[in-house]
C-alpha positions, 0 to 999 in steps of 0.5 A: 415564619416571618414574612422577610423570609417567606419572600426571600424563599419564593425569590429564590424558587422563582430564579431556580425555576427559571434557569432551569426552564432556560437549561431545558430550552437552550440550543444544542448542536445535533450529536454526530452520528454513532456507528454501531461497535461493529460497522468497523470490523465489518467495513474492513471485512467488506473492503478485504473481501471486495464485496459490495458496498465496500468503497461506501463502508471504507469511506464511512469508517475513515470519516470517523474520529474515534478510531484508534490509530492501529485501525486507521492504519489497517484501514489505508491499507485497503483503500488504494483498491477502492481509488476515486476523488474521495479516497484520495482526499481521505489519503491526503487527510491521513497525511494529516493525522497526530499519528505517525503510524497513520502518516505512514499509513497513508503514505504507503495508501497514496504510493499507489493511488497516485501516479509517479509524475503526481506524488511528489505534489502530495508527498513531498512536504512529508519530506519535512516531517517532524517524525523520522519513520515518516520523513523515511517512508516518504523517502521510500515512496519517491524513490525512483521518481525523475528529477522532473516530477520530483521537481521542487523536492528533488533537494528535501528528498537528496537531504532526507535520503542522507539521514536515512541512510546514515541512520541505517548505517548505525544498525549494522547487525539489523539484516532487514535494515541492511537489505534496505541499505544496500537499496538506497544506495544501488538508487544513488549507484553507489555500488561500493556502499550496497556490497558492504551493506549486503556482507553485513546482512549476509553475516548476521543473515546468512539466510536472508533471501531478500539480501541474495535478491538484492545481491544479485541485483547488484552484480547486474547493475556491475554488469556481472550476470554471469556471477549473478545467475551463479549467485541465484543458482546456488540459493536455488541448490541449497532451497529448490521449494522457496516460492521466493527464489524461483520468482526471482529466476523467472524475473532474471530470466525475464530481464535477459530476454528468456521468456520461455523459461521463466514461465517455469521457474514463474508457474513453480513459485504460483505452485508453491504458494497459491495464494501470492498475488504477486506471483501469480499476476506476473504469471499471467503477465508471463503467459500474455507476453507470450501470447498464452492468452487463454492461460493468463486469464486463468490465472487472473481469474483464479486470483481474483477467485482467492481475492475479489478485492485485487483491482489491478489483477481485476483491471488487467483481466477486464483488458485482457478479455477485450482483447480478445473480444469476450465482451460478457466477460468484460461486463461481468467484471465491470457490474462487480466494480460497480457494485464495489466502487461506484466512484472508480475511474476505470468504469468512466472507460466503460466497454 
């Protein structure tokens, strides 16, 4: 082999020899940390049965970058039990997201993780989103709020509120999205456009019991409580076991003043469906006003033996049990705070 050769392959070597020396020594940013497949599920597991840990593993799984948006989502629906600075910071992070799903997600987690006079400051901007179901959850999460505390946003949610209800309007044989009409419009007290949207709901539904609740809404706001009862009672007639309509008595009782019969047509909903939060909490609400104490904390403890992740039933029994002095009682639920969220602002308040 002549000798040019040789020297040209010796050269070559050399250089091959050395970018690999460099390729081996360069630099490299520490890899993320990985979590095992099934951290999620078990995270989500942990946060919906209000076990131990569950603030830390939500947090953590939130944190990640790789989770499909369904996933995100289904993970904001359970931070607004597990609240502390950085659950809101995660909230607002998933205001954030590409995903509108996600967006609407964290919407929904915020609305109940911040206070009324708060929200707007966070939510407001969303009014301005790009994505319509978006700019509509934000509408529905402000509903309500004073002029005050929507403040710089009162004229984006009025513009926004518009659109949604024009675009209801476009699905006139939707029922649901009716019954969501007829609400927008008893928000801005328009009386006329709430009846048409509730008859064409009622026409395409006419079994709808979210329409006959927001009827009988209606006809209270008019003034007209006896065709409101009427209303109610004859939904009752035709359905006696609806766990739905007998809540809806006992909270038209409530709002006119009859308390003591609510706590029936309250503790006949609880009967028909054990397992509704809502129903029971405002049973054991019921049974407080009425100065039932013993009976409201059984309720609170039975749903928070269904649903050891349920914090406002949680907080409202540890206020209860203040009240009437079972201190123990107080510190038993407080260590299972803890052991759930050490970061919760309610624990700050200690005994």
């Amino acid at each position: 082999m002549p000798t040019r050769r040789r020297y040209l392959i010796a050269v070559f070597l050399l250089i091959l020899v050395s970018v690999g020396i460099a390729y081996l020594r360069r630099e490299t940013p520490p890899a993320q940390p990985t979590l095992p497949p099934h951290s999620y599920a078990k995270a989500l597991r942990q946060a919906h049965d209000g076990l131990p840990g569950a603030a830390r593993m939500l947090y953590q799984q939130l944190q990640r970058n790789d989770l499909a948006p369904i996933r995100r989502a289904a993970l904001y629906a359970e931070l607004p039990n597990y609240p502390s600075p950085q659950a809101l910071k995660l909230a607002r992070m998933g205001l954030e997201n590409d995903e509108p799903l996600v967006r609407r997600a964290a919407i929904a987690s915020i609305r109940r993780l911040l206070p009324a006079a708060q929200r707007s400051l966070v939510l407001g901007p969303l009014l301005d989103d790009a994505e319509q179901s978006v700019r509509f959850a934000a509408v529905d999460a402000l509903l309500g709020l004073d002029p005050d505390a929507i403040g710089l946003y009162f004229g984006p949610l009025q513009a926004a509120l518009e659109q949604y209800q024009q675009t209801m309007e476009q699905q006139p044989q939707d029922a649901a999205a009716q019954v969501h009409l007829a609400r927008l419009y008893l928000h801005e007290n328009d009386y006329t456009g709430a009846a048409s949207a509730l008859q064409r709901s009622l026409a395409s539904n006419p079994d709808n019991l979210e329409a006959l609740a927001t009827q009988v809404r209606l006809l209270e706001r008019q003034g007209q409580h006896d065709q409101s009862r009427q209303v109610l009672a004859q939904a009752l007639a035709l359905r006696p076991d609806s766990a739905f309509l007998q809540h809806e008595l006992g909270r038209w009782l409530i709002r006119h003043g009859q308390r003591e019969f609510a706590l029936l047509a309250l503790s006949r909903a609880v009967e028909l469906e054990p397992d509704n939060a809502d129903y029971r909490y405002n049973l054991a609400v019921t049974l407080h006003d009425l100065e039932q104490s013993d009976a409201a904390q059984k309720q609170l403890e039975t749903l928070l033996n269904r649903q050891p992740a349920n914090r406002r039933a949680r907080v409202l029994l540890i206020q209860y049990w203040k009240e009437t002095g079972q201190l123990q009682n107080v510190q038993v639920l407080l260590a299972e705070l803890e052991r759930q969220n050490p970061d919760d602002p309610f624990l700050q308040q200690g005994l």
